[in-house]
TORKE-945578 format. One record per atom (N, C-alpha, C): residue in three letters; x, y, z. Coordinates in steps of 0.05 Angstrom, whole numbers, plus 5000, padded with zeros to 4 digits. Layout:
ALAXYZ
...
END
This chain:
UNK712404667176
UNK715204577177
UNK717104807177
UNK718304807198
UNK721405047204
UNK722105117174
UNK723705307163
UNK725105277137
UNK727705387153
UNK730605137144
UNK732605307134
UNK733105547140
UNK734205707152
UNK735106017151
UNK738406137154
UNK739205967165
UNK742605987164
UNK743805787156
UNK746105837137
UNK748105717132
UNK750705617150
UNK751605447164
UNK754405417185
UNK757105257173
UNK759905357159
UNK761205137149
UNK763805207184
UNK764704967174
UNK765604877209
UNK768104797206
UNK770104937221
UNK773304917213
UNK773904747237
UNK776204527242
UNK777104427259
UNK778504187251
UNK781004157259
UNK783103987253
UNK783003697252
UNK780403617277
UNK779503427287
UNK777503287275
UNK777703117264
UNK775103037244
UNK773202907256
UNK774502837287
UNK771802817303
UNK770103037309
UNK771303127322
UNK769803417326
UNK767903477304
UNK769603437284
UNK768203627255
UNK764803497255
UNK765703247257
UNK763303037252
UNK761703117275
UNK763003087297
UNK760803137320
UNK758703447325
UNK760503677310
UNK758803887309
UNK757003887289
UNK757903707273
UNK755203737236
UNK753203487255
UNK753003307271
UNK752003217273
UNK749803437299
UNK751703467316
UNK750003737331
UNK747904007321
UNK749404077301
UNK748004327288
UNK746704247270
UNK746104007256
UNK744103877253
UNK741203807256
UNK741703777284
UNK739703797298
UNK737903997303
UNK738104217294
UNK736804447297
UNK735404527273
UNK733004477258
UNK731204447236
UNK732704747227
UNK732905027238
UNK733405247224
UNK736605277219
UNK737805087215
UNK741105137212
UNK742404927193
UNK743304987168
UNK744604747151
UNK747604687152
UNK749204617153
UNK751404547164
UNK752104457127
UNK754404747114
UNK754104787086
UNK756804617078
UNK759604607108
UNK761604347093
UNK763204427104
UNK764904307111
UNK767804387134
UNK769904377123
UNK772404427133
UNK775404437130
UNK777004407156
UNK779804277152
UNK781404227179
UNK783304477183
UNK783004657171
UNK784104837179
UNK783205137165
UNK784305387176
UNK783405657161
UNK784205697132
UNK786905607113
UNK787305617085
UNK785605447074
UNK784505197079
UNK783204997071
UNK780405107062
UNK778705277087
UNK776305357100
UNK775705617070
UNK778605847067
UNK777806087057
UNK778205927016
UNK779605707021
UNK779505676987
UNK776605526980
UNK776005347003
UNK773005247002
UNK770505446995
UNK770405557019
UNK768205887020
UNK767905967002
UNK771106086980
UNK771506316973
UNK770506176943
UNK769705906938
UNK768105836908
UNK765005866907
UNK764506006943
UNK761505956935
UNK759605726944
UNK757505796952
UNK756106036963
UNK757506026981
UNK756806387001
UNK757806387018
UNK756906367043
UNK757106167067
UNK755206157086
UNK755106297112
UNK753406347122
UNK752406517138
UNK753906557161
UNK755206377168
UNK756706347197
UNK758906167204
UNK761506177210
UNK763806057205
UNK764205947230
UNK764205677237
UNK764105657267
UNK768305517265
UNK769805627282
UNK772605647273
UNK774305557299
UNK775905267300
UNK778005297316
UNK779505517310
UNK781105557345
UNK783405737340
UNK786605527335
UNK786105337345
UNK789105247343
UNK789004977323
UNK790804957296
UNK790804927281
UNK792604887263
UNK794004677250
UNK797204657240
UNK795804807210
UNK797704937198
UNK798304987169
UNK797205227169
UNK794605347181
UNK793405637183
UNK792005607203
UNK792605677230
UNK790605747252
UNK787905877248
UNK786105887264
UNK783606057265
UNK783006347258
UNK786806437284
UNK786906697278
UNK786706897246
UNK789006657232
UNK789406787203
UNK786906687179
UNK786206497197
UNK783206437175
UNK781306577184
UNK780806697212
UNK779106877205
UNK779207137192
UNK782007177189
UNK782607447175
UNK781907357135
UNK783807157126
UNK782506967105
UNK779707067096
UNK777606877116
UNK775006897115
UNK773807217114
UNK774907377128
UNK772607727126
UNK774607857103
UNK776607767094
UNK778307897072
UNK775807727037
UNK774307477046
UNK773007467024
UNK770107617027
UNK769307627054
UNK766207737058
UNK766207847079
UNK766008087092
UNK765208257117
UNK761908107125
UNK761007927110
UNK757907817110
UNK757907627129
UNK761107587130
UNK760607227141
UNK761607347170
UNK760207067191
UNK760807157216
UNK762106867219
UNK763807017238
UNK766406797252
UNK766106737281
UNK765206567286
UNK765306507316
UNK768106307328
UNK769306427337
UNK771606257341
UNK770206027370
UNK771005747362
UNK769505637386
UNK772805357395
UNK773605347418
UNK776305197424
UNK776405087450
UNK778404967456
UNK778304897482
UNK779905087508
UNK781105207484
UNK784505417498
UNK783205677506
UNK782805737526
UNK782605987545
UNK785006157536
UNK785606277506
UNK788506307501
UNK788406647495
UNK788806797509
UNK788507147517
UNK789307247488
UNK791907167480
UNK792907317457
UNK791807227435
UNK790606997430
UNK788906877404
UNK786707007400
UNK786107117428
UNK782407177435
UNK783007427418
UNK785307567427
UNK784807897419
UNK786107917391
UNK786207737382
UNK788207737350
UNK786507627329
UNK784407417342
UNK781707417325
UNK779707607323
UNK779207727352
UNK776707967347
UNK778108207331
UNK780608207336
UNK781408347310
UNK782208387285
UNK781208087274
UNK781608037251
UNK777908017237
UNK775908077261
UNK774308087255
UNK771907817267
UNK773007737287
UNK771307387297
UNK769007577307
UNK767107547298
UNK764507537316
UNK763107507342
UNK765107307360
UNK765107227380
UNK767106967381
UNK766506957408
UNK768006677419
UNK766906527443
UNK766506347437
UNK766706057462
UNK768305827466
UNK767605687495
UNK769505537498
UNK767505267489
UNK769205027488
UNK768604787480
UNK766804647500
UNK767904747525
UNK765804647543
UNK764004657546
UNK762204867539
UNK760205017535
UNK758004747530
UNK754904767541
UNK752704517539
UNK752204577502
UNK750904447495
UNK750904377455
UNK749804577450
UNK746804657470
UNK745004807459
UNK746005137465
UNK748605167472
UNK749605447473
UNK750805487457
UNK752505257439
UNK753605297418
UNK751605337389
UNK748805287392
UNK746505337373
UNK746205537376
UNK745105717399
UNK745105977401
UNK747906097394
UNK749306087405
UNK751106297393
UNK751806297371
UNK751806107353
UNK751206097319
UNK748906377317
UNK746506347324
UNK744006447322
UNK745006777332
UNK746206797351
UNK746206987362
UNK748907217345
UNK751007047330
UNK752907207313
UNK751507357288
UNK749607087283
UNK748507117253
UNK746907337252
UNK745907447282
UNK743907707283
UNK744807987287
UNK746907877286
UNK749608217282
UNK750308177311
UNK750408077333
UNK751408157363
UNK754508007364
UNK754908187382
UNK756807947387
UNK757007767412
UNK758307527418
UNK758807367436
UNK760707297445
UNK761107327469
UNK764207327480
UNK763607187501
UNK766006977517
UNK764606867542
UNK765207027558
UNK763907027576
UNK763807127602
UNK766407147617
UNK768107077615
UNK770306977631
UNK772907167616
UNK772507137578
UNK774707247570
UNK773507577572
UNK770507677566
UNK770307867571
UNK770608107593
UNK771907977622
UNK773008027639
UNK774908177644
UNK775908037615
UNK779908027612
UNK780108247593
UNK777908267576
UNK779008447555
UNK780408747549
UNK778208847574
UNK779209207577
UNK782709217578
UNK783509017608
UNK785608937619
UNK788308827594
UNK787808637577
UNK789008547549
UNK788708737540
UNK787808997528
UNK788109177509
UNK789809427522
UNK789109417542
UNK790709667546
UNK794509677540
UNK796009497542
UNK798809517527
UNK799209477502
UNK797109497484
UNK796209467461
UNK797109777451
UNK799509847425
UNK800410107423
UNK797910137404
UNK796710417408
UNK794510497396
UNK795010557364
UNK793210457358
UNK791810537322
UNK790910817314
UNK791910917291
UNK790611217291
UNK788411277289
UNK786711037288
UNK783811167300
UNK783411117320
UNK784811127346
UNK784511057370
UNK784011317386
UNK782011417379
UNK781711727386
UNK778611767402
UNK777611917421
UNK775211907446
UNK773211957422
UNK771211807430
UNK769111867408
UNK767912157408
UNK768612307417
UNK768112547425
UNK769212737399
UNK772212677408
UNK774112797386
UNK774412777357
UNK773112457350
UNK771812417324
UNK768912547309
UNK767412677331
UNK765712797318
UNK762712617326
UNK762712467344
UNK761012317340
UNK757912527355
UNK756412447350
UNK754112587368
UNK753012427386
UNK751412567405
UNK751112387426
UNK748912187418
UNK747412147406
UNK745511877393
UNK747711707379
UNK750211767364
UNK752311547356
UNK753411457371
UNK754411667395
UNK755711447421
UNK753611257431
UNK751511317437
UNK749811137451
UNK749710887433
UNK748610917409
UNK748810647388
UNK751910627396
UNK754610697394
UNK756710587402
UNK757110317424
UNK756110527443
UNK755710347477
UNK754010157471
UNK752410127467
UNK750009857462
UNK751809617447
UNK752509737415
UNK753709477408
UNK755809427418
UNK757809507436
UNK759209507451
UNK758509237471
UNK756609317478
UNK755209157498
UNK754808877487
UNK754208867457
UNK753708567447
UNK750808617437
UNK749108807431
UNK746308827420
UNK746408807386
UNK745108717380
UNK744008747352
UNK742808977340
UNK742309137314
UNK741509367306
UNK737809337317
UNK736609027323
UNK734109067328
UNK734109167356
UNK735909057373
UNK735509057405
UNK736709377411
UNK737509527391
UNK738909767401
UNK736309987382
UNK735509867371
UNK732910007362
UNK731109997380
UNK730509797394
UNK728809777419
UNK729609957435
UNK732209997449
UNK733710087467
UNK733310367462
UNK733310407442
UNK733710797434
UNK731010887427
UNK729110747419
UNK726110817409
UNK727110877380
UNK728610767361
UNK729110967334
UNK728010577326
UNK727810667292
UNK726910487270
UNK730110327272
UNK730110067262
UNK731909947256
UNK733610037225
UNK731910167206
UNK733410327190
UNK735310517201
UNK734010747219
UNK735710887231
UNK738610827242
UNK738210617257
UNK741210517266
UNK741910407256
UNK741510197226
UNK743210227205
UNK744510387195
UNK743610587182
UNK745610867181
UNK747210927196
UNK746611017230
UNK747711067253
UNK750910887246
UNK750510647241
UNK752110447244
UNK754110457222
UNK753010577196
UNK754710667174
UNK756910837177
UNK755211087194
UNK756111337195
UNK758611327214
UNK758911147238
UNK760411117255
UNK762810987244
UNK762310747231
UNK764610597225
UNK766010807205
UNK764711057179
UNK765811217171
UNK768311337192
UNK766711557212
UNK768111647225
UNK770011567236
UNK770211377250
UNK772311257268
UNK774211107250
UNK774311077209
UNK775010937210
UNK776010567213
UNK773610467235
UNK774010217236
UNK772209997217
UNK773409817210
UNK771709677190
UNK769009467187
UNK769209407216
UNK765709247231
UNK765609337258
UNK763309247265
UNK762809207289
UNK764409097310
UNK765608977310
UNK767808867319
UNK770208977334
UNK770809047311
UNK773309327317
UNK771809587329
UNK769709597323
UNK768209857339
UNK768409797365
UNK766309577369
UNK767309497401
UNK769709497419
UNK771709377405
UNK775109397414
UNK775909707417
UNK775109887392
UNK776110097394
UNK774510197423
UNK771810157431
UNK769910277453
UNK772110207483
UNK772609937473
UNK773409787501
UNK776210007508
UNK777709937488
UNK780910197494
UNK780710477502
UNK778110527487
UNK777910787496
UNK776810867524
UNK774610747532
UNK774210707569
UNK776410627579
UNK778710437568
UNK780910277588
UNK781910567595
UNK782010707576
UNK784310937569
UNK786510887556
UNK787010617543
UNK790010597524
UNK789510787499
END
């Protein structure tokens, strides 16, 4: 028998919805569906009594606290928890105001059931997920973006050339296993790697590493 391995609590305004994703993620023997909220203040006073679960699956649009500010909420109680923002709104400035508050990824609502199981699966393993469509947009959305003072060429931060490469990979959306594969090093190794970077640059997850990667190829 499967056991259990991730935790999912599930934000959305809609109590159909709500119902219809606990009844979806359900379905999947390795995923428990730990208890929802209609919105992000609701979601971080819930969470924040414990335990905390593995993966935050999050509208963005939302009366009383949007997605955006609950996902900031949510990684202000745990950098542990992953936020997948999942909506129906193709909405540019939400996209880039959650990954910078730390969302894990994002999808759209349309999306078939069993992509919304994987991409649970796929946040929970450190990668991230972005759709295809907004990741297009992103270089393009960041560049009028007035730069952060760590918005500096990884070069000029000191990085060495085995940290840029781990840079570029999770950049890419890989996990510390798949970039261990990718480089031939131990998965310990690019743990560290992964320490040492977010030191340097400054930025506080993976997340923001990526963003910072993306600005810095845009050239903003």
């Amino acid at each position: 028998m499967t056991t259990t391995n991730l935790t999912v609590f599930i934000v959305d305004d809609d109590p159909f919805i709500r119902e219809s994703l606990t009844l979806l993620i359900g379905l999947d023997p390795e995923i428990e569906v730990a208890g929802s909220a209609s919105n992000g203040a609701e979601a971080a006073e819930i969470i924040g009594r414990g335990p905390y679960p593995d993966v935050v699956l999050m509208d963005i649009r939302m009366p009383v606290c949007d997605g955006v500010e609950g996902t900031k909420k949510i990684k202000a109680l745990s950098d542990g928890i992953s936020v997948l923002i999942l909506t129906t709104f193709d909405d540019d400035e939400f996209i880039i105001e959650a990954l910078r508050n730390g969302a894990s990824g994002y999808l759209l609502k349309n999306i078939p059931p069993d992509r919304i199981i994987q991409g649970i699966k796929t946040v929970h393993s450190g990668s991230m997920l972005i759709h295809p469509d907004v990741a297009r947009k992103l270089t393009g959305l960041l560049r009028p973006a007035p730069p952060a003072p760590s918005d500096v060429k990884l070069t000029e931060a000191g990085l060495t050339t085995a940290e840029q490469n781990v840079v570029r990979l999770i950049a890419d959306g890989m996990s510390n296993k798949e970039i261990a594969g990718q480089l031939f090093l131990s998965e310990g190794t690019v743990k560290n790697y992964v320490t040492d970077i977010l030191g340097k640059l400054g930025v506080r997850d993976r997340t923001q590493l990526a963003i910072l990667y993306w600005k810095t190829k845009s050239g903003s």
